[in-house]
TORLUM-326302 format. One record per residue: residue in one letter; x, y, z of N, C-alpha, C in turn. Coordinates in steps of 0.05 Angstrom, whole numbers, padded with zeros to 5 digits, always signed. Atoms other than C-alpha are relative to their C-alpha. Last residue first. Example, Ala and Ser with C-alpha at 12.3 -4.5 7.8 and 13.67 -1.06 7.14 Angstrom:
2
S-00016-00024-00001+00273-00021+00143-00015+00022+00014
A+00018-00024+00000+00246-00090+00156+00018+00024+00000
***
This chain:
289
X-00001-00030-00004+02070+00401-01456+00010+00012+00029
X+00017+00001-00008+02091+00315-01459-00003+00044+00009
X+00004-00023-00012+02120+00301-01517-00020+00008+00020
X+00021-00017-00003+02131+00234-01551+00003+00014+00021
X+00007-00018-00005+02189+00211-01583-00026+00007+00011
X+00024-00005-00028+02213+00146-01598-00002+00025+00008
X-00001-00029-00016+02265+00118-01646-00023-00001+00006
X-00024-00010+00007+02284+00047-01687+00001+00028+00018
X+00003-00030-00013+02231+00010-01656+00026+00007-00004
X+00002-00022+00030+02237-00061-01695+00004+00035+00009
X-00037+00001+00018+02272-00104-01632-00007+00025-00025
X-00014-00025-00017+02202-00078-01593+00030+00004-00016
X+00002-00022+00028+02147-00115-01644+00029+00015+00021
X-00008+00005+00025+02147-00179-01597+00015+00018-00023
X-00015+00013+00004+02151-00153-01538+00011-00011-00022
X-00027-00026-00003+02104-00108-01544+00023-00008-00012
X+00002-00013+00029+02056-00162-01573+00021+00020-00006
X-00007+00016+00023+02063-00209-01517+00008+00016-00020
X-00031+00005+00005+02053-00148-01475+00014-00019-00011
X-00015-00018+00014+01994-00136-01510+00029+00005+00005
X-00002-00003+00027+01965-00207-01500+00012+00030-00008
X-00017+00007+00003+01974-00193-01427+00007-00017-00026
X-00027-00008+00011+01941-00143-01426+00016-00013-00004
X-00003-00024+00024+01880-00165-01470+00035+00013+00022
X-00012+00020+00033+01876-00230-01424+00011+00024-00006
X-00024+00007+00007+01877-00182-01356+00008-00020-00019
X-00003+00020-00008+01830-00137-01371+00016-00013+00003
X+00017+00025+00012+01838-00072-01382+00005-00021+00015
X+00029+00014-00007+01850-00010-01343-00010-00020-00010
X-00008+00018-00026+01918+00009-01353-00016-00013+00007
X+00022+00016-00008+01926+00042-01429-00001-00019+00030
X+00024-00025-00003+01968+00093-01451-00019-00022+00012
X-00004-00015-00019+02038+00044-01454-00011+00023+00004
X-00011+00008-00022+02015-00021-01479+00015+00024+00016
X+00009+00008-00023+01959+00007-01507+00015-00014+00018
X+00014-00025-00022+01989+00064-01544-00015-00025+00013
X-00015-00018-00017+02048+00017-01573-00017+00016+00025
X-00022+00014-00031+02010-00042-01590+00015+00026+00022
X+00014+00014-00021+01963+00002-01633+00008-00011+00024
X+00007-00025-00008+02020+00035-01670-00020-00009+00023
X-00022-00013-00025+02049-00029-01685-00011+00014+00018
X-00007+00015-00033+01985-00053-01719+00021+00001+00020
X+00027-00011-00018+01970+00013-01758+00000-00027+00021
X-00011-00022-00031+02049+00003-01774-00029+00013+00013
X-00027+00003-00029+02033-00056-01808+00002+00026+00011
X+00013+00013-00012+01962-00038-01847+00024-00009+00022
X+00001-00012-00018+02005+00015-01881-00020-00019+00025
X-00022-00021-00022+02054-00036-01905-00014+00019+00023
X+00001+00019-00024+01991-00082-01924+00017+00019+00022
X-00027+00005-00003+01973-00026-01975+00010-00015+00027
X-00029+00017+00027+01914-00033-02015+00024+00002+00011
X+00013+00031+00008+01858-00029-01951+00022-00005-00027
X-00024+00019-00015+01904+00029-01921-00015-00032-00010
X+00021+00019-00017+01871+00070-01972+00012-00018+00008
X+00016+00028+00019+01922+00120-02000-00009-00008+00017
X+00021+00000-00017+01953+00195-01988-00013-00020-00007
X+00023+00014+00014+02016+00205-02021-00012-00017+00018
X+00016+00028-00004+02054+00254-02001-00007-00017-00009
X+00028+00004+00000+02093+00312-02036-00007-00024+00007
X+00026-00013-00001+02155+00337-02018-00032+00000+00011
X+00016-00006+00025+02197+00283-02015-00015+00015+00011
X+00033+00008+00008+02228+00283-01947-00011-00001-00026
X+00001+00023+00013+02303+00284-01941-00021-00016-00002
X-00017+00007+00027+02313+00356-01936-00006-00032-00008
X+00017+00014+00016+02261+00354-01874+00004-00008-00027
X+00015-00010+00034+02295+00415-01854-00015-00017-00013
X-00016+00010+00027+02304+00399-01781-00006+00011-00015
X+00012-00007+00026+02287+00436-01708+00020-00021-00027
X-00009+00024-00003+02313+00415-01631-00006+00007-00033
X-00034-00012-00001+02298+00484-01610+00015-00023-00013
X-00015+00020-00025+02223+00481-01637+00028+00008+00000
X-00007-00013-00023+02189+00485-01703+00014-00010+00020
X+00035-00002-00023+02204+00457-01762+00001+00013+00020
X-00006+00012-00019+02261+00483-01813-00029-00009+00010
X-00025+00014-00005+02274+00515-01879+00008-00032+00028
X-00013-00027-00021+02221+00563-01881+00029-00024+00003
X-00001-00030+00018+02187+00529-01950+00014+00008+00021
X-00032-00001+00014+02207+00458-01910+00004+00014-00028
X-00026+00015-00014+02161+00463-01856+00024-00004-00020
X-00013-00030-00007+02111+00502-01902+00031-00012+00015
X-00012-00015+00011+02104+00445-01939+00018+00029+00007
X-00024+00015-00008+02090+00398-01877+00005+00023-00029
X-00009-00005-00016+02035+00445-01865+00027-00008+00004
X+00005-00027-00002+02003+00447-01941+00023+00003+00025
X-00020-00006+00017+02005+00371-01934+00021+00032-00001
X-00029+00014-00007+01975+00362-01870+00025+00012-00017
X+00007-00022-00024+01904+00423-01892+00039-00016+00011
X-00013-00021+00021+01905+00381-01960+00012+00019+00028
X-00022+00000+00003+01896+00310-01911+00017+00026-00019
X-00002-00023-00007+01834+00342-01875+00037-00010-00013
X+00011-00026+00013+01798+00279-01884+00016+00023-00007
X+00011-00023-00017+01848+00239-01876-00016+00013-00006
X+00017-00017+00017+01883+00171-01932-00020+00019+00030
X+00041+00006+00001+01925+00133-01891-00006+00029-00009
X+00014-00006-00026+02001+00164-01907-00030-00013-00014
X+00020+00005+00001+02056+00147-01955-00018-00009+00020
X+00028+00011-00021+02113+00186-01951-00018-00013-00010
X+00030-00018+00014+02172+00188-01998-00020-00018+00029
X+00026+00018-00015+02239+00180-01964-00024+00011-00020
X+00021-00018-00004+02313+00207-01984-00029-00014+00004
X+00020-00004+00017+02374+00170-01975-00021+00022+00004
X-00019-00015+00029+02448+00176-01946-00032+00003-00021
X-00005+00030+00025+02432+00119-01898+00002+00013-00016
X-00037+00017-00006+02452+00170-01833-00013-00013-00025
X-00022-00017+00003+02399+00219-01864+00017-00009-00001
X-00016-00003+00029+02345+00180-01880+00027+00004+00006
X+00005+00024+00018+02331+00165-01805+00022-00008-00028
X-00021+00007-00013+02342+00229-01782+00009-00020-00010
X-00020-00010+00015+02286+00251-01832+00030-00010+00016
X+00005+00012+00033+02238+00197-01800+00026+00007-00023
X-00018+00017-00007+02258+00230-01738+00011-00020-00021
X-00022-00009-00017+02229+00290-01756+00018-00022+00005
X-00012-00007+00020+02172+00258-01791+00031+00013+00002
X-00008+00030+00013+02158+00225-01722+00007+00012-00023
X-00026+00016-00015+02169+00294-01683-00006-00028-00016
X-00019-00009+00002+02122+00329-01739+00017-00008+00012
X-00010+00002+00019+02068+00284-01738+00030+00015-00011
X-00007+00028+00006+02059+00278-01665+00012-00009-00032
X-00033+00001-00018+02060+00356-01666+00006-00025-00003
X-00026-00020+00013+02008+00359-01730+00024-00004+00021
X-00008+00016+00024+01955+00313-01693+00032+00002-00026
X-00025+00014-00021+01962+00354-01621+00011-00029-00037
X+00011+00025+00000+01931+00407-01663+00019-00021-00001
X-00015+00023+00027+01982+00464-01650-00018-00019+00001
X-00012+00021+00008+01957+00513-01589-00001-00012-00024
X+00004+00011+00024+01932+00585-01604+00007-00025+00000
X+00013-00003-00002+01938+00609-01529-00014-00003-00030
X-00001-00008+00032+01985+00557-01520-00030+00011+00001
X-00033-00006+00010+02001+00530-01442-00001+00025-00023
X-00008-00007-00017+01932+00510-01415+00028+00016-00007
X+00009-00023+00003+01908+00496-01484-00001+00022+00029
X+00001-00020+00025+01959+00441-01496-00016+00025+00005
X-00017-00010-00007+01956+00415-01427+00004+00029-00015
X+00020-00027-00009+01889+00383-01445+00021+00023+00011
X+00010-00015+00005+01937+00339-01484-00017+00028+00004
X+00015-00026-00013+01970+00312-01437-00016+00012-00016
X+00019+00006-00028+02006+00267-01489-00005+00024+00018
X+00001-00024-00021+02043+00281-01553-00009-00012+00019
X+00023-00005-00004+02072+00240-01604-00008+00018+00016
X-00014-00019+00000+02134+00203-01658-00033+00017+00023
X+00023-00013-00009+02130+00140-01663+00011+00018+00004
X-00008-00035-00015+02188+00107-01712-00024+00002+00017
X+00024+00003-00010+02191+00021-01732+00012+00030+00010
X+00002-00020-00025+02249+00012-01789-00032+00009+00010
X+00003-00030-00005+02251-00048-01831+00004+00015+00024
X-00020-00007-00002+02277-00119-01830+00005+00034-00005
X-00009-00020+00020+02223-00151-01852+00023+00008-00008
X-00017+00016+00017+02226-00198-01797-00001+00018-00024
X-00026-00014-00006+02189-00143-01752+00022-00024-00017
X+00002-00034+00008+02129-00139-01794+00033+00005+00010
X-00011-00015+00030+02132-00211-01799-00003+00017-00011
X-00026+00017+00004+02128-00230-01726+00016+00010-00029
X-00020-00024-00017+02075-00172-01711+00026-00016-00013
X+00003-00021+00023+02029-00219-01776+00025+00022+00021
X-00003+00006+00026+02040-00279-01730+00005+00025-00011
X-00035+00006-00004+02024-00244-01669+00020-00006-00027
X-00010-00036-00022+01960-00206-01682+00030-00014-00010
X+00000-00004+00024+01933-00281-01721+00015+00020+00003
X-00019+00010+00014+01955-00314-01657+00003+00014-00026
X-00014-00004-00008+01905-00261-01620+00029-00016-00019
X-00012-00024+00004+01853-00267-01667+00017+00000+00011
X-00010+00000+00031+01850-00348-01666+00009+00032-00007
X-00032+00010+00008+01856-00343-01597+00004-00003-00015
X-00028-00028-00005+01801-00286-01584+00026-00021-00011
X-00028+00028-00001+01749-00348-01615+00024+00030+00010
X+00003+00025-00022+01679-00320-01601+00021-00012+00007
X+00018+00002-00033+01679-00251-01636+00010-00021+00026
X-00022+00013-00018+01723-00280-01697-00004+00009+00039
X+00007+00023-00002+01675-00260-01742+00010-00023+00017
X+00019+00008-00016+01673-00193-01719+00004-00030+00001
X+00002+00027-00018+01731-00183-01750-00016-00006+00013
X-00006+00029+00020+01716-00138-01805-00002-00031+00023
X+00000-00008+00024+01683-00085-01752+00010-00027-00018
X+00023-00020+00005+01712-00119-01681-00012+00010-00022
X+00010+00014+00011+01752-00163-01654-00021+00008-00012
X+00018+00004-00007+01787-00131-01609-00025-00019-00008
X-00012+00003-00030+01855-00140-01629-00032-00010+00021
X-00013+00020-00001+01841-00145-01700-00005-00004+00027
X+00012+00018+00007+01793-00092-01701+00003-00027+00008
X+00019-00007-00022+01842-00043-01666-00022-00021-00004
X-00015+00004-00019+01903-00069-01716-00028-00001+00029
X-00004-00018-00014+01873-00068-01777-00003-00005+00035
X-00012+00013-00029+01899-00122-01817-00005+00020+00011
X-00028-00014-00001+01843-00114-01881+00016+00000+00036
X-00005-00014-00036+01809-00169-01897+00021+00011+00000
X-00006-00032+00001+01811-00180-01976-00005+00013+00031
X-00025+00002+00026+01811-00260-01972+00013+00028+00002
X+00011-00001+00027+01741-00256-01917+00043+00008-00014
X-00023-00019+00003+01752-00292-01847+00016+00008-00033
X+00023-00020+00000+01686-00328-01853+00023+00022+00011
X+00016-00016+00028+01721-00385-01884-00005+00027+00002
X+00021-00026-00013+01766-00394-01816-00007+00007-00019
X+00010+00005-00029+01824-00451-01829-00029+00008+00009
X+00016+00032+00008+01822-00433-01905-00007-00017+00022
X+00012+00000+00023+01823-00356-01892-00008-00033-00013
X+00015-00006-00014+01876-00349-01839-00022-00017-00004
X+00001+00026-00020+01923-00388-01877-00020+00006+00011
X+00013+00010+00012+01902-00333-01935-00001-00033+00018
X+00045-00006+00009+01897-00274-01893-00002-00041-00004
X+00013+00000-00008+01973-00298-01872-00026+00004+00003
X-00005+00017-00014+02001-00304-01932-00016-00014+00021
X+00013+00015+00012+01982-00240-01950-00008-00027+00000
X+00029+00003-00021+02014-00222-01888-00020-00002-00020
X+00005+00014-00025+02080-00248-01917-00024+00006+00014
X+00000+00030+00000+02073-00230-01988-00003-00011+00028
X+00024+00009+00015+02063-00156-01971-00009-00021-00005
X+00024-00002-00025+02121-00160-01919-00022-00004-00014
X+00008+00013-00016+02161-00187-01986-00015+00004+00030
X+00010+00022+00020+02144-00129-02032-00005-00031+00026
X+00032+00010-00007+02153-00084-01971+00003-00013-00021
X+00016+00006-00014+02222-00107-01958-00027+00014+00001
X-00007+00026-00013+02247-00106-02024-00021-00006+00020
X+00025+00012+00028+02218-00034-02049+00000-00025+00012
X-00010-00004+00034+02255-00005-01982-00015-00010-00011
X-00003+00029+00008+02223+00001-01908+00004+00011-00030
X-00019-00004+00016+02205+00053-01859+00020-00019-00019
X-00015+00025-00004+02140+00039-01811+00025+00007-00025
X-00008-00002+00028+02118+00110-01784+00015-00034-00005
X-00027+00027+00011+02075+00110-01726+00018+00009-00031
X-00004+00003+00031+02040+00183-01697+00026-00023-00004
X-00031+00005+00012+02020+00185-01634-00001-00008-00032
X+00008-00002+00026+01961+00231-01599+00022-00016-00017
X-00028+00001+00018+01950+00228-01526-00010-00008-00029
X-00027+00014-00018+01898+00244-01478+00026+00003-00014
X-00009-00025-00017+01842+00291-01509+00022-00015+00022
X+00010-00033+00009+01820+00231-01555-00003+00010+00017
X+00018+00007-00025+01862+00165-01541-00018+00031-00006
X-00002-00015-00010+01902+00156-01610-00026+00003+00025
X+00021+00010-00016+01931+00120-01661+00004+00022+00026
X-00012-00017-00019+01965+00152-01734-00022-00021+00026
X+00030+00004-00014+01990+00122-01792-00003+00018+00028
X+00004-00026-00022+02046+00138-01837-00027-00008+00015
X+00023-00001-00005+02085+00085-01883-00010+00015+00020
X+00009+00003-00032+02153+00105-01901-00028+00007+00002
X+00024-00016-00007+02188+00090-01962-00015-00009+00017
X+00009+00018-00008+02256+00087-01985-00023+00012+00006
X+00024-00020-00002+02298+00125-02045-00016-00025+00026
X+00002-00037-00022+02366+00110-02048-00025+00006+00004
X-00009+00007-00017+02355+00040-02088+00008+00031+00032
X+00020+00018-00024+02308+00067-02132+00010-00006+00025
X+00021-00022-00004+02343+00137-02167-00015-00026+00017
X-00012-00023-00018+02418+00097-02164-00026+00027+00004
X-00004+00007-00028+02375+00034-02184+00012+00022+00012
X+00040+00008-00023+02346+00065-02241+00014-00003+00027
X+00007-00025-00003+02419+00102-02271-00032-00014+00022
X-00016-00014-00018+02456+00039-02267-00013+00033+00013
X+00000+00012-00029+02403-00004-02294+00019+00023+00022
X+00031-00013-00014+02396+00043-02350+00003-00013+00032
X-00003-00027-00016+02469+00036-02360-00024+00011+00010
X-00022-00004-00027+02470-00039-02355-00004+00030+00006
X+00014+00008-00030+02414-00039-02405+00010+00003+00024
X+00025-00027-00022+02436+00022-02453-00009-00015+00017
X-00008-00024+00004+02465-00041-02509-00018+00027+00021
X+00016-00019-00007+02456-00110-02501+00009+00014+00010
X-00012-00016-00031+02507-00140-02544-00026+00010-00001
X+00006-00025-00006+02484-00192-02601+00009+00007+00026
X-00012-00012-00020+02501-00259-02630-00003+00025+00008
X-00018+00007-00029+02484-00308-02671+00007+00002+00024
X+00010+00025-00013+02465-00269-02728+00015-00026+00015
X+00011+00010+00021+02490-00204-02722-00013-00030+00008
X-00009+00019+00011+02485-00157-02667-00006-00010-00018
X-00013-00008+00028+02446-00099-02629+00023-00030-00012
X-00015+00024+00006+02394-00104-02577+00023+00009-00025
X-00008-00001+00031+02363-00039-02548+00017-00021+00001
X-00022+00016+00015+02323-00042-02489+00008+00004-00027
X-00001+00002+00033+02285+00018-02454+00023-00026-00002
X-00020+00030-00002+02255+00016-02374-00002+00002-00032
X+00025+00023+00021+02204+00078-02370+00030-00016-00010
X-00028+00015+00006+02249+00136-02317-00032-00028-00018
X-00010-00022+00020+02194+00202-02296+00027-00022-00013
X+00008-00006+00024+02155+00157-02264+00010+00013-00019
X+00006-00026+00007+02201+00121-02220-00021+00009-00018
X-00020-00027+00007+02221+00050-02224-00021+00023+00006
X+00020-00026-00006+02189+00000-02177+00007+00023-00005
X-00015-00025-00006+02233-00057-02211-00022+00021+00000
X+00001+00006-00028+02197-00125-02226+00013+00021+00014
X+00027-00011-00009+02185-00098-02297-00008-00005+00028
X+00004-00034-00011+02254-00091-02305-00026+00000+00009
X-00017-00011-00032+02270-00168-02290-00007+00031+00002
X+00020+00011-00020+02212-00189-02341+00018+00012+00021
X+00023-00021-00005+02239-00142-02389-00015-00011+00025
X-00005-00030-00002+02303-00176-02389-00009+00017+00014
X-00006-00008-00028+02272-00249-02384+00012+00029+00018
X+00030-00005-00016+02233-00231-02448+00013-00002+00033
X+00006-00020+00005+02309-00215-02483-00037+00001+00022
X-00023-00013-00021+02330-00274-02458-00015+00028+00004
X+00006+00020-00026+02273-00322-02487+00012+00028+00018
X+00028-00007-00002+02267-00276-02551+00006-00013+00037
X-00002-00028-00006+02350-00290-02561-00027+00011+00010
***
């Protein structure tokens, strides 16, 4: 009975319950033999508060006074647990091939690509970064998640047009959160955000509140955002691989279609990369004023 009873707890504690739900067993029987009692129903009650609930990583890339896009990668407990394992994975193939490609490297996408900040160390070899790019795009889109952008462009348009214009950061975030809610909507669930950590992330919050204190966002095309959680959560993309994936989508996206002037390895490593990541792109938005 101890054996079962530990496998029990071991299966709840693999469950990303809630805070407001704390996983209870009660055994009951004589010797021999016992019913477990409240687990089925707790199970019934967790999973109908976990399984409905999914969650969407938020990043943002961007050309400064050109365009501004906002990624979202959208994915259940499941698939990030295993995306997490899979580009863990990868660090650590990375990692015994390439010592000086450090265990806790984080995948960021502009680094990666270029080779740059963490990756320096990879300066000399582009083909070990570039395979590493791919690889890791491969099992962002094997996941089996949802890939959103949501953005602006022209920007200098903005203050041609708006004699208070919208920081072009907030519009890109509002047409991808926007779509984000579309999203939910047809699968019947609700979403919790979790966004790279901003300076100026109280000034986001605050704005996406109001957006669904008045009921709607702006615009003629407008939502309620009903299937947003509220409140954010604002974390260091170094603990969450998820948000480290859609900071490498996001990247692919604005240089394979904001960018013309490079070389021709780097483009044609990004149309590799397009290509690769393109089956995941669930929607697309960006705005031009």
């Amino acid at each position: 009975m101890n054996t079962l009873v530990a496998a029990l707890h071991g299966h709840l504690s693999s469950i990303p319950v809630l805070a407001d739900h704390e996983p209870r067993l009660t055994l009951m029987g004589g010797p021999g033999s016992f019913v477990v009692v409240r687990f089925v129903s707790y199970l019934s009650a967790a999973y109908s508060k976990i399984v409905t609930v999914l969650y969407a990583y938020v990043d943002e890339s961007y050309i400064e006074g050109e365009v501004h896009l906002i990624g979202v990668l959208v994915l259940n407990a499941h698939q990030n647990r295993m995306l997490g394992l899979a580009l863990d994975k990868i660090v650590f193939e990375t990692n015994k091939r390439n010592p000086s490609v450090s265990m806790d490297i984080e995948l960021h996408g502009q680094q990666l690509f270029q080779r740059s900040g963490e990756w320096s160390c990879l300066r000399d070899t582009p083909r070990i970064a570039f395979t590493v790019y791919r690889a890791a795009v491969g099992k962002i889109v094997a996941s089996g998640g949802v890939w959103i952008v949501g953005g602006v462009r022209r920007i200098d348009r903005l203050a041609q047009r708006y004699v208070n214009p919208t920081p072009p950061h907030e519009i890109a975030l509002q047409y991808a959160l926007e779509r984000v809610h579309d999203y939910a909507e047809s699968q019947g669930e609700d979403v919790v955000i979790i966004a790279d950590q901003v300076p100026d992330a109280a000034h986001h919050q605050a704005r996406i509140n109001q957006f669904q204190a008045r009921g709607r966002t702006p615009g003629w095309n407008h939502r309620d955002l009903s299937r947003i959680r509220p409140e954010f959560m604002w974390e260091d993309s170094r603990s969450h691989r998820a948000l480290q994936a859609v900071d490498m989508l996001t990247y692919v996206y604005l240089r394979k279609r904001f960018v013309s002037n490079a070389h021709p390895r780097p483009t044609l490593e990004i149309q590799k990369l397009s290509d690769l990541a393109r089956p995941l792109l669930h929607s697309c938005y960006i705005w031009t004023p």
